[in-house]
Structure formats: structure tokens, C-alpha cells
C-alpha positions in Angstrom: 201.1 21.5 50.6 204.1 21.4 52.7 203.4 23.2 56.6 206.3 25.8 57.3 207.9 25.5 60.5 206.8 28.5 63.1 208.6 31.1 63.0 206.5 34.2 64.4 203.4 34.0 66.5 203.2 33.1 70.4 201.4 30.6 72.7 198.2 30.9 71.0 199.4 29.9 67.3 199.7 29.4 64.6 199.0 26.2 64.3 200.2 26.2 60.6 201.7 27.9 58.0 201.5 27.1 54.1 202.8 28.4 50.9 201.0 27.2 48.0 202.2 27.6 44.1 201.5 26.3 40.9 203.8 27.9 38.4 201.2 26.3 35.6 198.5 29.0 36.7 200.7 31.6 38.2 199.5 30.7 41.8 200.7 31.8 45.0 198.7 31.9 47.8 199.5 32.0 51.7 197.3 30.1 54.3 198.0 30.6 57.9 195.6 28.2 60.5 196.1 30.5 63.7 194.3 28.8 66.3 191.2 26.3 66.3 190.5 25.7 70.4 187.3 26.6 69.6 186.8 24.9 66.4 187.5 25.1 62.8 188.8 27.9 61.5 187.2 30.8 59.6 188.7 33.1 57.9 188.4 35.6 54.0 190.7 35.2 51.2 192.5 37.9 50.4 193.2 38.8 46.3 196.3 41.4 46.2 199.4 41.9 44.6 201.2 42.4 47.6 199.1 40.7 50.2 202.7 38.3 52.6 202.8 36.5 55.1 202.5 38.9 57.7 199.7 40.4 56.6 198.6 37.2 56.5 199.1 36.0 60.0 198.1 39.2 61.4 194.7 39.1 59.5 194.3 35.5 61.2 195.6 36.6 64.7 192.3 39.3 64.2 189.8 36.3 63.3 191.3 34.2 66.2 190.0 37.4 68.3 187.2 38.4 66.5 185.7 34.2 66.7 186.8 34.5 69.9 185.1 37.8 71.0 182.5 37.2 69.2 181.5 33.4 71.0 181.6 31.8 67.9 182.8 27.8 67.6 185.3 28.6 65.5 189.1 29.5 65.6 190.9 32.2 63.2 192.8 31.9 60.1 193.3 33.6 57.0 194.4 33.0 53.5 195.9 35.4 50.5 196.3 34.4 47.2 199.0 37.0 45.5 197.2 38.7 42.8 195.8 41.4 40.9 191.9 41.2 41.5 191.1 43.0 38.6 192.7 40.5 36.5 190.3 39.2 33.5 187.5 37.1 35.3 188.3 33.9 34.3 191.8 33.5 34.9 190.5 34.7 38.7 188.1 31.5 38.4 191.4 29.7 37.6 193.5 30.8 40.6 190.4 30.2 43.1 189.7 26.9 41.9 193.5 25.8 41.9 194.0 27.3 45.4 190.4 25.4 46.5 192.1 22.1 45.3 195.0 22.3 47.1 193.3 23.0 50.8 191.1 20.2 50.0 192.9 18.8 52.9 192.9 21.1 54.9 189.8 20.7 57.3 191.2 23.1 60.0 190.8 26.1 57.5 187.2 27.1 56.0 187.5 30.0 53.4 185.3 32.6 52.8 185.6 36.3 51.0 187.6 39.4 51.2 188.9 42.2 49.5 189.6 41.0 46.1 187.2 37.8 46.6 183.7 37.4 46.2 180.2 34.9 47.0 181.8 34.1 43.5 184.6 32.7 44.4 183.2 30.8 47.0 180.7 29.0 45.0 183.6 28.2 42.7 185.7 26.8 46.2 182.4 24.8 47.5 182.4 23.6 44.1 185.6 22.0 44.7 185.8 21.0 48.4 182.0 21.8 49.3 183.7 23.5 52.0 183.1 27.7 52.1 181.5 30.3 53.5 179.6 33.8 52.1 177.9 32.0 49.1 175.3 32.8 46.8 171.8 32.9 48.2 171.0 30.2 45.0 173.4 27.9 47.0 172.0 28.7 50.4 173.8 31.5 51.3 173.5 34.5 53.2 175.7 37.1 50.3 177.6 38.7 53.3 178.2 41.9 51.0 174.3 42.0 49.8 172.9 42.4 53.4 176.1 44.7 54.5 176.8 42.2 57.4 180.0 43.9 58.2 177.7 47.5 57.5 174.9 46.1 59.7 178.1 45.5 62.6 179.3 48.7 62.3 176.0 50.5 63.2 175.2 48.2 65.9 178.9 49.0 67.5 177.7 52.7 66.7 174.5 52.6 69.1 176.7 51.3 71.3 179.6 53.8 71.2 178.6 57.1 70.3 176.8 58.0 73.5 180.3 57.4 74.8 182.1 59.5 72.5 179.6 62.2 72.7 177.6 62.1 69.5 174.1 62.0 68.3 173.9 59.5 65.7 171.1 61.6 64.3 173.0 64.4 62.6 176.1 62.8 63.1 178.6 63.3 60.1 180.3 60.0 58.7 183.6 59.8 56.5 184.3 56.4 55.1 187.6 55.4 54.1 187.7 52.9 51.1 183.9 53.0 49.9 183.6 49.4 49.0 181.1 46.6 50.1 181.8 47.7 54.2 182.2 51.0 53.5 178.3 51.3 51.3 177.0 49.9 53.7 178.3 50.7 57.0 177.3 54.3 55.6 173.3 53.3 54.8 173.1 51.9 58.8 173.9 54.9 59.8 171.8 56.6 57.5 168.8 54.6 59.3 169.7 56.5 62.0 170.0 59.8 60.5 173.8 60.3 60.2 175.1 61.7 56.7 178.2 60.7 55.1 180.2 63.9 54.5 183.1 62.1 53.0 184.3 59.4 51.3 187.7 57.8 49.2 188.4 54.8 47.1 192.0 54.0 45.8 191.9 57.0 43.6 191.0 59.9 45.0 188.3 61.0 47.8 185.2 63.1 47.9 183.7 65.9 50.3 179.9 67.6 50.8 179.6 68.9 54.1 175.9 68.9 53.3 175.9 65.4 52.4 176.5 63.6 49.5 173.9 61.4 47.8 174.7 57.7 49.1 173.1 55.9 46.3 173.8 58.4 43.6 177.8 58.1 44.6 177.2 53.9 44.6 175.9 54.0 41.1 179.3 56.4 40.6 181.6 54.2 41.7 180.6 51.2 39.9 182.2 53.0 37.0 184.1 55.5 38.0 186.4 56.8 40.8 184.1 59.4 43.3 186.4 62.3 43.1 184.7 62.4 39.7 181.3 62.6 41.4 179.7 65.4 41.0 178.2 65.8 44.0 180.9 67.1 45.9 184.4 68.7 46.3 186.9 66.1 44.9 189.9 66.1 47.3 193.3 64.0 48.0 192.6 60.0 48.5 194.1 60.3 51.9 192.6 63.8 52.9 189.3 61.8 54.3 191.2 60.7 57.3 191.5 64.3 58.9 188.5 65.6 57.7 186.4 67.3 60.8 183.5 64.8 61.4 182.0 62.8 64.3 182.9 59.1 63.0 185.7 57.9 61.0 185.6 54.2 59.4 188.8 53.2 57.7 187.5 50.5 55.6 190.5 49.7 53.5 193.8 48.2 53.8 195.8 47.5 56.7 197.9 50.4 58.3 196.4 53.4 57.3 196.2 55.2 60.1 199.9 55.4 61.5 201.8 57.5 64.0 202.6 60.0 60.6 198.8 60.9 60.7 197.0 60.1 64.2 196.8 63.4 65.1 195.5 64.6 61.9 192.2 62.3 62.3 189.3 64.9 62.6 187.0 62.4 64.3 185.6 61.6 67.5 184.7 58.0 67.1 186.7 55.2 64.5 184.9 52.5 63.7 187.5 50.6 62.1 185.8 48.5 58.7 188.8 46.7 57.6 190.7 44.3 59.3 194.3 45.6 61.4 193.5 49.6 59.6 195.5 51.0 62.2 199.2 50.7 64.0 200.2 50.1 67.8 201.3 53.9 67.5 198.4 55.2 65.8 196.1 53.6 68.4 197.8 54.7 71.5 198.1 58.1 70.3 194.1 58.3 69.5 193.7 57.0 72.9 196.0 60.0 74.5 193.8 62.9 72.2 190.8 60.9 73.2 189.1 59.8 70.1 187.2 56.8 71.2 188.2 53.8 68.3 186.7 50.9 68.2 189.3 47.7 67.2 188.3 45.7 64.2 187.9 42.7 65.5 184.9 43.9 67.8 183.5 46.9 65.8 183.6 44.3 62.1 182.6 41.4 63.7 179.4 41.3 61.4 180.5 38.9 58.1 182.1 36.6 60.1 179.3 36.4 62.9 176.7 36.2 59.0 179.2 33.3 58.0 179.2 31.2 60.9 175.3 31.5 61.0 175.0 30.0 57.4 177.7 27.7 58.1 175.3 26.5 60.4 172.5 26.6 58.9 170.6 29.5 60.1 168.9 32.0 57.6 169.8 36.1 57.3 166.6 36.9 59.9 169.1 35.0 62.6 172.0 36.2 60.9 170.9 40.1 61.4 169.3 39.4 64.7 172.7 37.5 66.0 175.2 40.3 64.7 173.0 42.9 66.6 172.9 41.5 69.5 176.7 39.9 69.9 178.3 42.9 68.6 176.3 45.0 70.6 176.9 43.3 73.8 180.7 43.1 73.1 181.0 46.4 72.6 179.6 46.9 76.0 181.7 44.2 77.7 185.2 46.3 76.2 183.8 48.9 77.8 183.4 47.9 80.8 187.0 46.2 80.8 188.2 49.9 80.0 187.0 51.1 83.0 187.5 48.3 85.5 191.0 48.0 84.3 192.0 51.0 83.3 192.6 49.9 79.7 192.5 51.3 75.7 190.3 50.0 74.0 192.2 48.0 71.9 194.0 46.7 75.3 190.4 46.0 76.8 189.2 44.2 73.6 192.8 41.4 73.6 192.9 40.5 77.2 188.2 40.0 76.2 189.3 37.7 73.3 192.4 36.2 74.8 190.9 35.0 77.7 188.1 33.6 75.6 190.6 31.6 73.4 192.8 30.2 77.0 190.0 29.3 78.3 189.1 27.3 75.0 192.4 25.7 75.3 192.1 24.6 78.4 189.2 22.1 77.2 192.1 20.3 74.0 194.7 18.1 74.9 196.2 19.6 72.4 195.0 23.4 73.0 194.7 25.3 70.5 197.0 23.2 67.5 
């Protein structure tokens, strides 16, 4: 498990860099250890043919900030094994379990899910190293994607946000990009509050009802088929639901969707951004200058991590839901205030939040944040 000598990152990390293969399983897997001032880090593992390394160290640069924002005793980090998800079950159990045994080691890193992983695959990596995060509830988990802890996040940062942006969340109309485990989810929250979701895509195709389309009916849908064959609503292009005219936006996919090709196509007045780095520099400057109010990942989809520190820790999902309201809520707040004291974007407001949290961190280790 040989550590790869830095070659991108800045004062903050990362602290390490590993490749991991095993040509016997067909394993290749990237863990990056961005910064643990705070404490151990925490961070998903990624399952995708194309997931790199800087993907990678991005995704942990955003836990570092999200930990950090969110006041949580842990630093960031991030793994991705290189791999087709949908590959037969058990040869997934085989790659999990083989990258599990080769971090046994590696105590500065605690692993839990993301696109492409499961509470599966972290029973099967506790199994191993009895070290993981977003288990099953018959191991004493809290299943992160079960409660919707990102979801429930995402509606807290709403109540925060949309007063600012203008919008009743009653009545408000909700497009979800990648309607996955956030995406559901996120979309039932605001349902609570009476928004509708209007829109929605997977990696096939995409789905319109201005009227609303049937949240649990299009679930049930998707499970085993793609939703532009729902038949509850218009079927459009997959990457139509970004520009279509609604109050809230939440790219809930893969990294870089929005971009400076289609920032000014967005339809929305508020982004809630589900998945992890969705959007570039470009993108979110230019959202800033037509002033649609988006809220950076790592505040706005604080929730699974915040759920997985909280079982980590031995709390139950009562604290779990009651701690992911409250933190994300009042961080949402605190960014906001930072944009108007300093005259900041958002996404400026929320780094110089998180950064100073991690110096500060820092300045407690001999050895800051490595």
C-alpha cells in the first residue's frame, strides 16, 4: 500500500495518496487522506469506471470542508475503487472486501458509502477491519440512504435559503438532477413542505409534469426502469432538467455538470447542490453574476456525513436527524452572513467558513493537519 509522493494539493493536504491493485480480482481503487487536524478522516467510496485521482482528491478536499464546516471531529478523505457498479453482485462483494483488507492499516481513513456503494458494502468492510460508517441498522447503523440524511440536509439548507432567493417553499417547483438515494429524498423534504417536483433525470433520459409528478409512483419506476418511460409525464433530454423554469435546482449526480457551456441555461432560482463538486469555478461565478442563489455542496449535503459521524459515535437517528437540522441550518446562516459582511459568493463565503475552521484545527497538531 505504497503512499505516492504529493504532487497536487496545498497547505492543507493531502496528507496521503494511495493507489491500490490486485490484478487477481481486477482491483483498482484510489484513497486520498486530505487532512485529519480534526481527527480521523471520513469520507464515501466511490464505485465508477472512470472515477481518478482527481476526482478523488477533489471529493476529499470537499469532506475536509464539509467535516470542517460542519464542526465535526473528523478530517476529509475519500476513496474510489475503479469499477462498474452494476457489475454481478458478488464479484462487487469481492472488490469491497479486497480493497477493505488492504486499508486495514490505514487508521487515518474511515470509509463509508457513495455512488456505486452501499450499507452493503460497508458491512462487508466492518466485517474486515470493523472500521466503517453507514451500516445496516442490524449492525447498529443509522442506513444513511433509508432516512435520506443527505435528503433531510437539503431541506433544512432550503428553510434556510429560500426566503433569501425569494421562494415559498409551499408551492415551490423542484427539478432533481440524478434521482437516486439524495435525489428521492431531498424531493419527499420538500414535499413536507409543500414543494412539487416538476422534473427529474437519471443517466438515461429525464422527465417533466409541470403539475407534478407522482414522487412515489416514479420511485417504484425507477427501480426498474429509466423515468423518461414514466408515464406520468413528458419524457425529455437527460440534460434538459438543468434549464427547466423552476424555483430550485438539485444537481444530484456526478461531478461537473453544471459548467460555463450551460450556467446560463439553469431555469432556477435556488441550487441546492446534492452531489459532491456538481458544479465548475465558471459555472458558479456566473450563477452568482445572473443571481441564482447556489448553495455549495459541502454546506447544502452536509447531512450523511453529519448521520455518519453520529453513529460513528454512537448516537441513534433521533440525534442524527435532530443534529443535521440544526448544524446545517445554522451553517447555512453563518455563509450568509460571511456573504454580506465580506462581500463574498457563496461558494467564496462557505471556503474562507471551513478553511478557517481547519487552520485553526492545525494550530492545536504538532504536526497540523498530516
Amino acid at each position: 500500500m505504497p503512499s505516492e509522493p504529493l504532487s497536487l494539493g496545498d497547505e492543507l493536504g493531502p496528507a496521503q495518496i494511495l493507489h491500490l491493485r490486485d490484478p487477481e480480482v481486477g482491483l483498482s481503487a484510489i484513497v486520498v487522506v486530505d487532512n485529519v487536524a480534526a481527527g480521523p478522516s471520513i469520507g464515501g467510496i466511490r464505485m465508477a469506471p472512470d472515477v481518478d485521482l482527481d476526482e478523488v482528491f477533489r471529493l476529499a478536499r470537499a469532506m475536509t470542508f464539509k467535516n470542517a464546516a460542519a464542526g465535526l471531529p473528523h478530517g476529509g478523505g475519500k476513496a474510489g475503487i475503479i469499477a462498474d457498479p452494476k457489475r454481478p453482485a458478488a464479484e462487487r462483494e469481492q472488490l469491497v472486501r479486497r480493497f477493505a483488507r488492504l486499508i486495514r492499516g490505514l487508521e487515518s481513513y474511515i470509509p463509508g458509502p457513495d455512488m456505486g456503494t452501499d450499507e452493503r458494502s460497508m458491512a462487508f468492510i466492518h466485517d474486515e477491519i470493523g472500521r466503517a460508517v453507514g451500516l445496516p441498522r442490524v449492525l447498529g447503523g443509522i442506513p444513511l440512504d433509508e432516512i435520506g440524511a443527505t435528503g433531510l440536509g437539503l431541506a433544512a439548507a432550503a428553510d434556510i435559503a429560500a426566503p433569501r432567493a425569494g421562494i415559498e417553499l409551499s408551492g415551490a417547483r423542484v427539478a432533481v438532477q440524478g434521482f437516486g438515494a439524495v435525489g428521492i429524498h431531498a424531493a419527499r423534504y420538500l414535499a413536507e413542505r409543500g414543494a412539487r417536483l416538476v422534473a427529474a433525470s437519471d443517466s438515461r433520459g429525464a422527465i417533466e409534469n409541470p403539475d407534478g409528478l407522482d414522487l412515489d409512483a416514479l420511485w417504484t419506476h425507477k427501480r426498474e426502469a429509466p423515468v423518461a418511460d414514466f408515464s406520468g409525464g413528458r419524457a425529455i433530454e437527460r440534460d434538459a432538467v438543468l434549464g427547466i423554469d423552476c424555483d430550485i435546482l438539485i444537481p444530484a449526480a456526478r461531478p461537473d455538470v453544471l459548467g460555463a457551456h450551460n450556467a446560463d441555461a439553469v431555469g432556477a432560482k435556488l441550487i441546492l447542490q446534492g452531489a459532491n463538486i456538481p458544479a465548475t469555478d465558471e459555472a458558479e461565478a456566473r450563477l452568482h453574476e445572473r443571481g441564482v442563489l447556489n448553495i455549495p455542496d459541502f454546506i447544502a449535503n452536509a447531512g450523511g456525513v453529519i448521520c455518519a459521524s453520529v453513529e460513528y459515535h454512537g448516537g441513534d437517528e433521533s440525534q442524527a436527524r435532530a443534529v443535521i437540522q440544526s448544524k446545517i441550518s445554522r451553517n447555512v446562516e453563518e455563509v450568509f452572513h460571511i456573504m454580506d459582511e465580506r462581500g463574498l459568493s457563496p461558494r467564496q463565503a462557505a471556503i474562507a467558513l471551513a478553511r478557517e475552521r481547519v487552520e485553526e484545527a492545525m494550530g492545536y497538531r504538532t504536526s497540523g493537519g498530516f
